[in-house]
Every structure is written in C-alpha cells, then in structure tokens.
N, C-alpha and C positions, 0 to 999 in steps of 0.2 A: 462507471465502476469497473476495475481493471480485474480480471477474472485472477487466480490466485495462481496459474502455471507464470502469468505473463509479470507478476510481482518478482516470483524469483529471478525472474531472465532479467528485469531492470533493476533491483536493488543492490545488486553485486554488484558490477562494475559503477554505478554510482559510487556505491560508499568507499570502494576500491579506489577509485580516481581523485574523492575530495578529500579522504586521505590521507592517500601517496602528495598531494599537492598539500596538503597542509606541513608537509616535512621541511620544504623549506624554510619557511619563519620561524618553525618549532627549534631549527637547527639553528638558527642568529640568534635564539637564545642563550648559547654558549659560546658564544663566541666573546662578552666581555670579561677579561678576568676575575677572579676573586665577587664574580656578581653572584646570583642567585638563579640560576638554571632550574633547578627542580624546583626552587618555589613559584620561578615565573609559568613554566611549565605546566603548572597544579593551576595556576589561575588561569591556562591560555585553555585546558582540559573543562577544566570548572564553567567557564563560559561559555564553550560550545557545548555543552550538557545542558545548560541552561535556554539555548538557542534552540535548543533541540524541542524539549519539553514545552518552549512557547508556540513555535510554531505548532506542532502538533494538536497543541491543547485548543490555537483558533482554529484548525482543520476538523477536529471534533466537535466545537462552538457550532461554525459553519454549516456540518450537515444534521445540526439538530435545530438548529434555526432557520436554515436557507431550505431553499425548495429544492429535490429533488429531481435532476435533469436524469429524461430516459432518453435510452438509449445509445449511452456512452459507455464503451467500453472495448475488451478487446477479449479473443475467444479462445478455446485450446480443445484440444482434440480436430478430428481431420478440417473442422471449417476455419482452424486457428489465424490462417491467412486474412479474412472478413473483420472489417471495421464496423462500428457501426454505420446502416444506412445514412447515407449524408442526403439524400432528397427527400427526408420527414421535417416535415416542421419541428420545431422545438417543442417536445414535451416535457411538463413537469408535472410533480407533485405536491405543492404547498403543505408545510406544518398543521393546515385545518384538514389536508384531504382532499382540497381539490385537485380537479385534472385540468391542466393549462395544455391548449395544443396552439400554437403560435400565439401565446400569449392573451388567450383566450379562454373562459373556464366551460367547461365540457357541462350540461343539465346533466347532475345526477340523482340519484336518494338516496336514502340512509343506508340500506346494503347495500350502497356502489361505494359509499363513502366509507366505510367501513372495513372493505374491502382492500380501496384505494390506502385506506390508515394500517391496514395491517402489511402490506408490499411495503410502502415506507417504510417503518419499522424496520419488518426484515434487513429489507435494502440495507440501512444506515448499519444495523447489528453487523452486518459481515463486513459492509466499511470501518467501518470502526475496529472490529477486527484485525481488521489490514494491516490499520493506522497503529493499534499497536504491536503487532509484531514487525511495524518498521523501529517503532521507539526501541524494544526490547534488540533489534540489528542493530542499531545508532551506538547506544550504550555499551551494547559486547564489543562494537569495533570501536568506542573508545578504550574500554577497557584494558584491551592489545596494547595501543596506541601509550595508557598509562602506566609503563613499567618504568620509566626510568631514561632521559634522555639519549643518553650513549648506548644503552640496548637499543634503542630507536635507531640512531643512526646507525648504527651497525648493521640491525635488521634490513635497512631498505638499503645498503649497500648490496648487500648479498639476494635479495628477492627474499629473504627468513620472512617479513612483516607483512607481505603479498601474503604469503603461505601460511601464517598466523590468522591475518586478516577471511581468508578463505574458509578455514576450519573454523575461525569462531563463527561465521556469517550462516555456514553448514546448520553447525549444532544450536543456531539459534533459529533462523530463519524456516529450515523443515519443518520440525512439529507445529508451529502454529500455521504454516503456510497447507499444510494439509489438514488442519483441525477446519481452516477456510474451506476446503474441501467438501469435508462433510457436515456444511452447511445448507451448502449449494441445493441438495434435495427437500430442505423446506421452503428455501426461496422462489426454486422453479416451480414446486407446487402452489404456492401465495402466488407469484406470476401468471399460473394456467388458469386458476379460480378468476382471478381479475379480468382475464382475455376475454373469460367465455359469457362473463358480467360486465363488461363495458367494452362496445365493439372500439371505440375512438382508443382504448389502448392497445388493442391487439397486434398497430402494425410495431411497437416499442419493445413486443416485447421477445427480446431477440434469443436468452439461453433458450439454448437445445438441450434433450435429452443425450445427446453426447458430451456437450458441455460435462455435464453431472458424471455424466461415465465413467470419462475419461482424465478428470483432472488429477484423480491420484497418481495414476501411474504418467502421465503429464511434467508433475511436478517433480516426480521420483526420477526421472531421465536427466531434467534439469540441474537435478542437484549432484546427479552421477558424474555430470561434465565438469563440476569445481576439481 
C-alpha cells in the first residue's frame, strides 16, 4: 500500500505523460475533411472513461477478494527513503483473517483473528480510498482534455493543457490525498494492537509514528511543487 505523500509524487506525471501522449491520435482526428472530429473525439473520451472505471473497479474487486500482502509500500516523513524490508517472507492476510507468512498460516484464535479482520479492513478502506481519488484525477484530467479538439491542440502547442492539466490534478487530488492522511492514525493504531497480539506480524508492520506525522505537511510540500 503506497503511503498517500508518495501517491501525489506518482500520479501527476503519470497522468501528465499519458495525456500529452494521447494528443497525438486525438489530433488525426482532424485531419479527414468534412469528418466528424468532435464526435469521434466524444467516443475516443468516452472510452477512456470507460477503461478507466473498469480497471479501477477489478482493483477494488481484488483487494476485497485477494489477500492482503504486508509489507508493501513506500514511506514519507524522514524514513521516506526506506522500501519495504525485502528479506521478510511474504506475508498476507486472507478475506477469513488468516496470517500467511511464506505461505503458510500462522495458529491463531479468535482475538488474533479478529484482530487480523479488523487491520484488513482498515488496510483495504484507505486503499480503496486511494483508488478513488485516483478515478476522481482520471476524470478531472479528462475533463481538461474534453473541451473541444482545436482548444486541445492549441493548448499542448503552447504548454496551456500541461498547466490546465496541473491545476485540475491540484484541485482534485489534495483533499482526498490528505483526507488519506488523516486516516493513517486509526490504521497505525489497528497495526500496533495486532503487533502487540501476534508476534509473527510484528516484523510487517512497518508505519511509524512519523509516518502519521508527517504526511500532511509531506503531501502539502508536494503539491507546492506543481
């Protein structure tokens, strides 16, 4: 799970990059005469919208069906450098609650398990979160993108649709990127409960108390640099 500083730092120049690279074929759309530019236009919009909301929708399927892999992620505040540990076995979480450590389930009991079910939870809620305040980015930077062919190519003649594309990303991506934020302190808590209840998760469970700290003003920096 990618901590919510390190969302903003990757969702821009993604959606900035595929885009600007989608201008090209949007732009051979005008180029037959007397064709239909702004209808073909609306269905080349309409489809990636579509593509959008499907993907999405099995990434959502996925982490309410698939088992939950700890210890992936990536950190913010001063240890932001640190990956997760890659010399831990593989841990997960399975949809019943159990603890898998190399593919193995961990003996536990009802308050382990319980335990384990409510971390899950958590977990997926702030993914899920993520997931949509990437769909609600997707949408605003098409919505840029749907003005009108010829403001289009205009715009990425000049860098206008970069700088469009930035302020929309801005005003969408902040507030739920730090509503992700102030999440983070019932998750670390459900994390510390489960450490101090099942030794075999403890070495997984990686947010810090600076994690939680530090990510508002983390993510506040990063959005200062668009």
């Amino acid at each position: 799970m990618n901590a919510p500083a390190s969302l903003a730092r990757r969702t821009r120049p993604l959606l900035l990059a595929a885009l600007l690279a989608a201008l090209l074929p949007l732009a051979a759309v005008a180029a037959p005469a007397g064709g239909g530019p702004d209808a073909d236009l609306a269905s080349e919009l309409a489809g990636a919208r579509a593509e959008v909301e499907r993907e999405l929708a099995a990434a959502r399927a996925e982490l309410q069906s698939g088992n939950l892999e700890l210890g992936v992620g990536a950190y913010v505040g001063p240890n932001k450098h640190k990956d997760a540990r890659n010399d831990l076995p593989r841990g997960e979480i399975t949809p019943a609650g159990d603890l898998l450590v190399d593919g193995k389930a961990v003996a536990i009991d009802d308050a382990q398990r319980a335990l384990l079910l409510a971390y899950r939870r958590q977990a997926i809620d702030v993914a899920v979160a993520g997931i949509e305040v990437g769909e609600k980015a997707a949408n605003a930077a098409l919505d840029v993108v749907d003005r009108g062919l010829l403001g289009l190519m205009a715009s990425a003649m000049t860098g206008r649709l970069e700088r469009q594309l930035e302020s929309s990303l801005r005003s969408t991506l902040e507030p739920g990127i730090l509503q992700l934020c102030r999440n983070l302190p019932g998750l670390y808590a459900s994390q510390q409960a489960l450490a101090a209840a099942v030794p075999e998760f403890r070495p997984y469970a990686s947010m810090t108390p600076e994690d939680v700290h530090n990510c508002e003003a983390e993510v506040r920096r990063e959005f200062a640099r668009l």
